[in-house]
C-alpha positions in Angstrom: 26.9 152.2 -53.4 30.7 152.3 -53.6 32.7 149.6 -52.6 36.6 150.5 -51.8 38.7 152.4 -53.8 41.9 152.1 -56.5 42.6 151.9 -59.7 40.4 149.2 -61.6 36.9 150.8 -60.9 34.7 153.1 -62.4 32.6 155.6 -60.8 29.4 156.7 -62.0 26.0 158.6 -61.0 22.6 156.7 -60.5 19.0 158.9 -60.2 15.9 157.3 -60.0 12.4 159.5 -59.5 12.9 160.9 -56.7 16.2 159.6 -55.5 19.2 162.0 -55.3 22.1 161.0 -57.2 24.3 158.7 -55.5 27.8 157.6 -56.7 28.4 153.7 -57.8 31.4 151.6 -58.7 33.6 148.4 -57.3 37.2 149.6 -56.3 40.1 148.2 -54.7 41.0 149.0 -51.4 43.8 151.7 -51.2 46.8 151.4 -48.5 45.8 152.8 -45.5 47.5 156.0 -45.9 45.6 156.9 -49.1 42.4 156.5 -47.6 42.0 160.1 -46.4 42.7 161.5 -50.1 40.4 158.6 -51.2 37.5 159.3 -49.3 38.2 163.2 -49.8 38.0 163.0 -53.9 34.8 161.0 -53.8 31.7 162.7 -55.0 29.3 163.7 -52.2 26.8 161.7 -51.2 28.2 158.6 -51.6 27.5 154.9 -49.9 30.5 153.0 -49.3 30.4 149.0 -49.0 33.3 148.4 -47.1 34.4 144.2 -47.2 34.7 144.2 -43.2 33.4 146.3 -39.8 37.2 147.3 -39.4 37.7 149.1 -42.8 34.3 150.2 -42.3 35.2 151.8 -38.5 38.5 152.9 -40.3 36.4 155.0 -43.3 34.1 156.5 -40.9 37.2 157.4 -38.9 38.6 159.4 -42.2 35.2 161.1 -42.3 35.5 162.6 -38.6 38.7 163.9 -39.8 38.0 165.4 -43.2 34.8 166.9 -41.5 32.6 164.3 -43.7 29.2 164.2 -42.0 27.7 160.4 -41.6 25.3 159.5 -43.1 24.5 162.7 -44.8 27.6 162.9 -47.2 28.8 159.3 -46.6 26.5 156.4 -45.9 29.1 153.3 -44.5 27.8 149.6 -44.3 30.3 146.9 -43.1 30.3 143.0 -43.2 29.9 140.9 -40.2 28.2 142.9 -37.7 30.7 142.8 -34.8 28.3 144.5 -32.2 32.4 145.7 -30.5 33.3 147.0 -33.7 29.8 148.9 -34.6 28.5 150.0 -31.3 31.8 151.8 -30.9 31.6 153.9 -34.1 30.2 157.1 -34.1 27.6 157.0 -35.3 26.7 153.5 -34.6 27.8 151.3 -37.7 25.8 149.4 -39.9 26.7 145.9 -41.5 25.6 142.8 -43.1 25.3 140.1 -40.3 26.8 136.9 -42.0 24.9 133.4 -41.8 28.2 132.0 -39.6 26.0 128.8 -38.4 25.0 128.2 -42.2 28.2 128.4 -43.1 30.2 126.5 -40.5 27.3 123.6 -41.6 28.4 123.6 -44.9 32.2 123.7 -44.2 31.6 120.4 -42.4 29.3 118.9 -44.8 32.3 119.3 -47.5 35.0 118.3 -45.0 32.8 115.1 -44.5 32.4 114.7 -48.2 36.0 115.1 -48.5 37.4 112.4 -45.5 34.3 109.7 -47.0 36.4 110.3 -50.6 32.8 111.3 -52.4 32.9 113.7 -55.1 33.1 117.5 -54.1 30.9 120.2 -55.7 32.6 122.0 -58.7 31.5 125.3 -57.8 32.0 127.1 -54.8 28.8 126.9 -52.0 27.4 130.0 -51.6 25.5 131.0 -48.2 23.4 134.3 -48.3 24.0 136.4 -45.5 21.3 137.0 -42.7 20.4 140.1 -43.1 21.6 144.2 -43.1 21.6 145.4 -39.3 20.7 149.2 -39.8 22.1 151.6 -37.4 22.6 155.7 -37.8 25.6 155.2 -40.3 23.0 154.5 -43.1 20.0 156.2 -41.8 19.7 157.9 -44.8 16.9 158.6 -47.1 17.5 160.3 -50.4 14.4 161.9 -51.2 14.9 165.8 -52.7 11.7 166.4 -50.9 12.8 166.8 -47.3 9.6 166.9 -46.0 9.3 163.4 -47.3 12.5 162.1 -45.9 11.2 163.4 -42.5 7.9 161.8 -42.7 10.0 158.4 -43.8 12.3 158.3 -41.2 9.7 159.3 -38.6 8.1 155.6 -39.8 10.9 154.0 -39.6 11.9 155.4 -36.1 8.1 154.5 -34.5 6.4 152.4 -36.7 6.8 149.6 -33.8 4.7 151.8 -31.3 1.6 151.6 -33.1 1.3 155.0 -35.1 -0.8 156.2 -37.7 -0.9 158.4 -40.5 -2.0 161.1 -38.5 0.7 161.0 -36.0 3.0 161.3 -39.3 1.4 164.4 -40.0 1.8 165.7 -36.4 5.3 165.4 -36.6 5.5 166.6 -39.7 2.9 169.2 -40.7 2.3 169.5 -44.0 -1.4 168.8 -46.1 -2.5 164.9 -46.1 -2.7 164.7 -49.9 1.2 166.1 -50.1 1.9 163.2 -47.8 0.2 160.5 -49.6 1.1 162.1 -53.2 4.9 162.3 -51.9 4.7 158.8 -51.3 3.1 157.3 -54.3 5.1 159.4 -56.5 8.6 158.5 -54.8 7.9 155.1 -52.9 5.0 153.5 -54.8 3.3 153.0 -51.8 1.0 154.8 -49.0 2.3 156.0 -45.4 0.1 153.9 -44.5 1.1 151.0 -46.2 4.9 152.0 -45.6 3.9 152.0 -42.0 2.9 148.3 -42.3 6.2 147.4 -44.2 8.2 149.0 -41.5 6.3 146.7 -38.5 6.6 143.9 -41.5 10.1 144.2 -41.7 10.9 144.4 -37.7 8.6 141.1 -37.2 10.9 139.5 -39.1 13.7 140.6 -37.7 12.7 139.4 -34.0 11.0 136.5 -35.3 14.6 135.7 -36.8 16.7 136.7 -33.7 15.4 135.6 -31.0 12.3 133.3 -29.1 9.8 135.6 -28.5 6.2 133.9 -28.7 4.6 135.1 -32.0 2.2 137.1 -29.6 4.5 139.4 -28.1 6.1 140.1 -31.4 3.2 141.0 -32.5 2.7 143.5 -29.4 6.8 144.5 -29.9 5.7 145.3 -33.5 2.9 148.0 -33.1 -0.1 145.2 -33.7 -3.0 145.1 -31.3 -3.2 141.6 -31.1 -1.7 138.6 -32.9 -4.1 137.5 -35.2 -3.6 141.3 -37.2 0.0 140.3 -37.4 -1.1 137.4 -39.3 -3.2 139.5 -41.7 -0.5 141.6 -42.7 2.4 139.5 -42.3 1.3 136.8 -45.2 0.7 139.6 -48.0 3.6 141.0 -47.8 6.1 137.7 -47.2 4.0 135.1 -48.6 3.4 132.9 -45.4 2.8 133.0 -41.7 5.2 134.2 -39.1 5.8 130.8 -37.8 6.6 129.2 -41.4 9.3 132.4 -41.4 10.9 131.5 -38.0 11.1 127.5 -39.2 12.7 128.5 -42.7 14.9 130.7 -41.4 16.1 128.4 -38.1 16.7 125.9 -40.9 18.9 128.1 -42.7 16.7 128.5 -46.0 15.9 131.8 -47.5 12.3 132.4 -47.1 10.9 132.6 -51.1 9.5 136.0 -52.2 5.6 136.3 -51.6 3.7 135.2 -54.8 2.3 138.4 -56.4 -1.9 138.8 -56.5 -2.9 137.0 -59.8 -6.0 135.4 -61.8 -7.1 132.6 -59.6 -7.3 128.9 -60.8 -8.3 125.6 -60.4 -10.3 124.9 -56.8 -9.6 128.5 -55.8 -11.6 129.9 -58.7 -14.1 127.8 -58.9 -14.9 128.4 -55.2 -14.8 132.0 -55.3 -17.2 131.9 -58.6 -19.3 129.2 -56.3 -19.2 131.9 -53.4 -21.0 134.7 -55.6 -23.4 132.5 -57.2 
């Protein structure tokens, strides 16, 4: 992704498999009235980071006005997710939604630290944002094969109401083995098993944003009942929906799910017990 423009940064190409090439660098912002010639001179496609929704709205803005199509020749992301800001872009905008309560937390913590004359930190506190909110001015895939990219961003558009792999291929035709070769080859993965990451990844996100009992996130999410929400939650994140809603309320960043190894100690010896 780009970040803003001027005169320090470099600009450069990534590719990777199947991904098209997509132009990199960290750039200064330019005054306002150079961002149309900015945005212009860019190589097409491009993602641009900008550092807040306004710029953001501003760049997309430019884009209308050069005749730029979003997302398709320039993917925008802004910080802070101000729903005012982003739900009037067209197309909707998306951002990184910033941990204000964890951060407001800390601010006082320090403050208090500072008033009781205790020693401060050296280093400046950190606090990881939330999360990306995707709308349509990212909904991008870059995949050369568009049949690919249609199949992916059917997923990611329905994955919540429960389809399968052969409503994939209803939508769009093509043999099942090009589907599930496509995938493997460019994703690492199987529709199906994208299909899973996609429910995955919007559990989470309602399981972070708002009350809902476990069970009707679970229905929300495409699963038939609860308990096959559990099976496929803990794979992929490490840990039960309920230990992700507790982390996360208490502002910690959930750890990433331990990868499938040789089993030891108890474990092992009960599995070995099991087949004997």
């Amino acid at each position: 992704m780009s970040d803003q423009p001027g005169s320090n940064g470099s600009t450069g190409e990534v590719a990777a498999g199947a991904l098209a090439p997509w132009s990199v660098g960290t750039l200064d912002p330019p005054p306002r009235w150079g961002l149309r010639s900015w945005v212009a001179d860019l190589p097409k496609p491009v993602g641009i980071l900008a550092s807040n929704d306004s710029l953001a709205f501003e760049i997309m803005e430019t884009c209308q006005l050069l005749g730029a199509r979003v997302p398709e020749e320039v993917a925008v992301l802004g910080v802070n997710n101000y729903t005012e800001v982003c739900d009037l872009a067209t197309p909707p905008l998306s951002s990184i939604e910033m941990n204000t309560e964890r951060i407001g937390y800390e601010a006082a913590r320090l403050l208090d630290r500072f008033m009781a004359h205790r020693s401060l930190p050296k280093s400046p506190v950190l606090v990881a944002p939330t999360r990306v909110i995707m709308r349509q001015s990212t909904d991008i895939v870059a995949v050369t094969d568009q049949r690919i990219a249609a199949a992916v961003r059917f997923i990611r558009h329905h994955a919540h109401e429960g389809i399968r792999v052969h409503d994939v291929l209803r939508a769009v035709p093509m043999a099942r083995r090009t589907l599930e070769t496509g995938f493997r080859q460019t994703f690492g993965r199987s529709p199906l098993a994208e299909i899973r990451r996609m429910r995955i990844e919007r559990a989470k996100d309602l399981l972070e944003r708002t009350d809902l009992p476990v069970e009707q996130v679970a229905d929300r999410c495409g699963f038939k009942d609860v308990k096959r929400l559990y099976v496929a939650f803990r794979p992929l994140t490490g840990m039960t929906p309920a230990r992700w809603r507790r982390l996360f309320r208490l502002g910690r960043t959930p750890p990433p799910p331990r990868r499938p190894g040789k089993k030891t100690g108890k474990r092992a010896r009960a599995t070995r017990a099991g087949r004997e």
